[in-house]
C-alpha positions in Angstrom: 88.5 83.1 65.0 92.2 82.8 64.3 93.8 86.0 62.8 97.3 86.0 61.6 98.8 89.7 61.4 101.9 90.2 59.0 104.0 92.9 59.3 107.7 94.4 59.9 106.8 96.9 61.7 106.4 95.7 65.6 104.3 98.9 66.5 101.6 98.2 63.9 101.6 94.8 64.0 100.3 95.0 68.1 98.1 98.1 67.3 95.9 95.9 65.0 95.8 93.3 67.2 94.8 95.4 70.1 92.1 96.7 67.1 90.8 93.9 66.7 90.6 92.3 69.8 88.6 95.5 70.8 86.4 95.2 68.5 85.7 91.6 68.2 85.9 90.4 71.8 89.4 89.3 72.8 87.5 86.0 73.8 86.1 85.4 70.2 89.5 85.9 68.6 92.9 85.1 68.5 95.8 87.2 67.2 99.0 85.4 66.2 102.0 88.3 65.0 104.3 87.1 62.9 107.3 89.7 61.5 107.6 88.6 57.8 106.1 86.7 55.2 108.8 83.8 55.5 107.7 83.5 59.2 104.1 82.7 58.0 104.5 80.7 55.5 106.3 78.6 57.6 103.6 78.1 60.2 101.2 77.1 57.0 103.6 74.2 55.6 103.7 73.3 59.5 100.2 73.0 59.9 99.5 75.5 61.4 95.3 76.8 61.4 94.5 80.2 60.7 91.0 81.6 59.7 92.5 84.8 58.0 95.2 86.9 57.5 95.9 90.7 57.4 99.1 90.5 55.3 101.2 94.1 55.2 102.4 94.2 51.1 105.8 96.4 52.1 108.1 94.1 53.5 111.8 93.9 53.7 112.1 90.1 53.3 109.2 88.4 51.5 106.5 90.9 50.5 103.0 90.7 51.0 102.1 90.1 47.4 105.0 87.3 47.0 103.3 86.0 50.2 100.1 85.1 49.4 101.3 83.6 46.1 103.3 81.0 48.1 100.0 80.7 50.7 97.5 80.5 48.1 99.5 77.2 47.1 98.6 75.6 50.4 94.8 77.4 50.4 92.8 78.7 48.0 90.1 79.9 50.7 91.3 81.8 53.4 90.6 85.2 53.5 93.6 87.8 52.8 93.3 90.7 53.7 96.4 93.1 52.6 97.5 96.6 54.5 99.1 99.0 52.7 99.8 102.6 51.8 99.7 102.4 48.6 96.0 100.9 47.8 96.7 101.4 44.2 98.4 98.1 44.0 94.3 96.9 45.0 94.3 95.9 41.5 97.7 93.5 42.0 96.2 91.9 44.7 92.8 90.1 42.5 95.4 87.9 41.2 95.9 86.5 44.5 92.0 86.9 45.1 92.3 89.4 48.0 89.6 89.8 50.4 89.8 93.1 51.1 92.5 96.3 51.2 92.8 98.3 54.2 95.1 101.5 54.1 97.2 102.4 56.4 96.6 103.7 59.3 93.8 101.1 59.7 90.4 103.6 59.9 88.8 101.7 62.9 84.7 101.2 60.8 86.5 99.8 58.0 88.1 97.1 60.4 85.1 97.1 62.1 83.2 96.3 58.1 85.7 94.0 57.0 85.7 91.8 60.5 81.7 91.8 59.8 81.9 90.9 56.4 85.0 88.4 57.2 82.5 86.4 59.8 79.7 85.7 57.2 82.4 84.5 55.0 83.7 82.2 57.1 80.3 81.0 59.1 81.8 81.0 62.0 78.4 79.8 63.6 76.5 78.0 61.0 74.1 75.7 62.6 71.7 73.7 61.8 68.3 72.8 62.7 67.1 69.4 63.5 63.7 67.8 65.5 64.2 65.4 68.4 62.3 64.2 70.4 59.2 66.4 69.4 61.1 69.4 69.4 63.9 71.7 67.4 66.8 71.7 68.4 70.1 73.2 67.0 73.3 72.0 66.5 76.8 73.2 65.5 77.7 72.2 61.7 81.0 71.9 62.9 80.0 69.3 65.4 78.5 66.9 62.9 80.0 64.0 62.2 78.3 62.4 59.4 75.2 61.8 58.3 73.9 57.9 57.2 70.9 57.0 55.6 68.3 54.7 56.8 65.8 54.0 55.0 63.4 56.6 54.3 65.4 58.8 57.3 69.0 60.1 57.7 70.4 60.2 60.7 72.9 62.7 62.1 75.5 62.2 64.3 77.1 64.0 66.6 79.5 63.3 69.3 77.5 62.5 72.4 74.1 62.1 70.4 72.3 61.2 66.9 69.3 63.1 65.4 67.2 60.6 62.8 64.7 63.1 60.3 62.6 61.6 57.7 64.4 63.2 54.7 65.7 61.9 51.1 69.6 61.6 51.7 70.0 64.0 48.8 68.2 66.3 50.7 70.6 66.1 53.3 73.5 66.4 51.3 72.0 69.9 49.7 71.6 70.8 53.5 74.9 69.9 54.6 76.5 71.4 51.2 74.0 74.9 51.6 76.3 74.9 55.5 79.9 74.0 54.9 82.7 72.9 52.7 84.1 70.7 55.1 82.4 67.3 53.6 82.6 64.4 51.2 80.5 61.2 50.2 82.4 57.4 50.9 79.4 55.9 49.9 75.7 56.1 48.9 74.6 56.2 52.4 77.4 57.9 53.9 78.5 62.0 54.0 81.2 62.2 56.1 83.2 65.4 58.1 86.5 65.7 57.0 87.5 67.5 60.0 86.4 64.4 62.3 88.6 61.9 60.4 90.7 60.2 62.3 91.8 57.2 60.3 92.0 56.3 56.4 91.8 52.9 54.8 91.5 51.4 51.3 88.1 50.5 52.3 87.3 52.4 55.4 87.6 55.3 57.4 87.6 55.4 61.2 85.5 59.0 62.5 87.0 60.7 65.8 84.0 59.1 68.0 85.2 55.7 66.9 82.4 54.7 64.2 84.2 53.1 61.5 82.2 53.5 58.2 82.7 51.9 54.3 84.3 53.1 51.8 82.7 52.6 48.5 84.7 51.2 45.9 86.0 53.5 43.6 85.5 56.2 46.0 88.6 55.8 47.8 91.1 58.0 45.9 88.8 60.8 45.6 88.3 61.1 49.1 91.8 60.8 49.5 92.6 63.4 47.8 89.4 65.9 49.1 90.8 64.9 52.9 94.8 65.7 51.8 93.0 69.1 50.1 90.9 69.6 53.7 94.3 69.0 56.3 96.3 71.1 53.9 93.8 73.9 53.8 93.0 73.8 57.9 96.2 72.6 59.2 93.6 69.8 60.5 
């Protein structure tokens, strides 16, 4: 998990970190400091991927809650979660739909609640179960690549392997909907990852394992504008 931490203050901004990282597992997450708001919005209209942010709201240059108005323009979804000393702003912060308010200093089972809640927000590891070969097997969501229909089966592929099931391709869609965001329809037998796109035609789209698929027509703005929505939210 990618964690930005916002804040002036140079002291608090590693003593979160260090918070967090015990907690969490410094090899499940990574802690990226920045020392203002201007800093981090930066990194978002860069590109740049975060999976949440602990956002201080007392700032000298841009403040917290001015901050996540500007980030909230580039994504609606990631998680904000403001630190402050004065948690009666909390109600301030549901116009910017705030994940959670921590005061300061940070008690340690709060972070430790709002890191577990954080993770089932996010589904960090959201599989999903599939038979091959006689037998269940599971497989990152985040691995998938799309998922084709054939015939009375759909088949689901991933990068170094492809899974068929006999299932309706609606079912399949409810599935892959019920696991993640993170995919569209280009056509009736088509649901694609957004985050394996590699190329974008009028009437195709090449995948990241080099499977070019149809685009159906009429179907071509609207993924478009779902893949522009996607790379701005994920910095993918």
């Amino acid at each position: 998990m990618r964690i930005a931490i916002v804040d002036d203050e140079t002291c608090f901004r590693q003593a979160i970190a260090d918070q967090i990282s015990s907690l969490y597992g410094r090899e499940n997450v990574s802690c990226f400091l920045f020392s203002d708001g201007k800093e981090l919005v930066r990194s978002f209209e860069n590109g740049f991927h975060l999976d949440a942010i602990f956002l201080d709201i007392e700032m000298r240059e841009l403040d917290g809650m001015s901050t996540a108005r500007v980030i909230r323009e580039h994504s609606k979804d990631i998680p904000i979660i403001f630190t402050t000393s004065h948690t009666e702003m909390a109600m301030e912060g549901y116009e910017v739909d705030a994940f959670r308010f921590l005061g300061k200093p940070i008690d340690t089972e709060k972070l430790r609640k709002t890191l577990e809640d954080l993770e089932k927000k996010l589904k960090v590891e959201e599989k999903i179960l599939l038979r091959q070969n006689g037998e269940e097997r599971i497989f990152p969501v985040k691995d998938l690549i799309y998922a084709e229909a054939a015939n009375n089966s759909v088949r689901f592929v991933f990068p170094d392997t492809s899974v068929e099931q006999r299932m309706k391709f609606s079912e399949a869609v409810c599935l892959i909907d019920s696991l993640s965001s993170g995919f569209a329809k280009i056509h009736r037998s088509y649901y694609i990852s957004l985050g394996h796109v590699s190329k974008m035609g009028t009437s195709e789209v090449l995948m990241d394992n080099h499977d070019t698929l149809p685009i159906a027509r009429g179907m071509a703005a609207d993924l478009k504008k779902k893949l522009f929505d996607y790379i701005r939210s994920n910095g993918r």
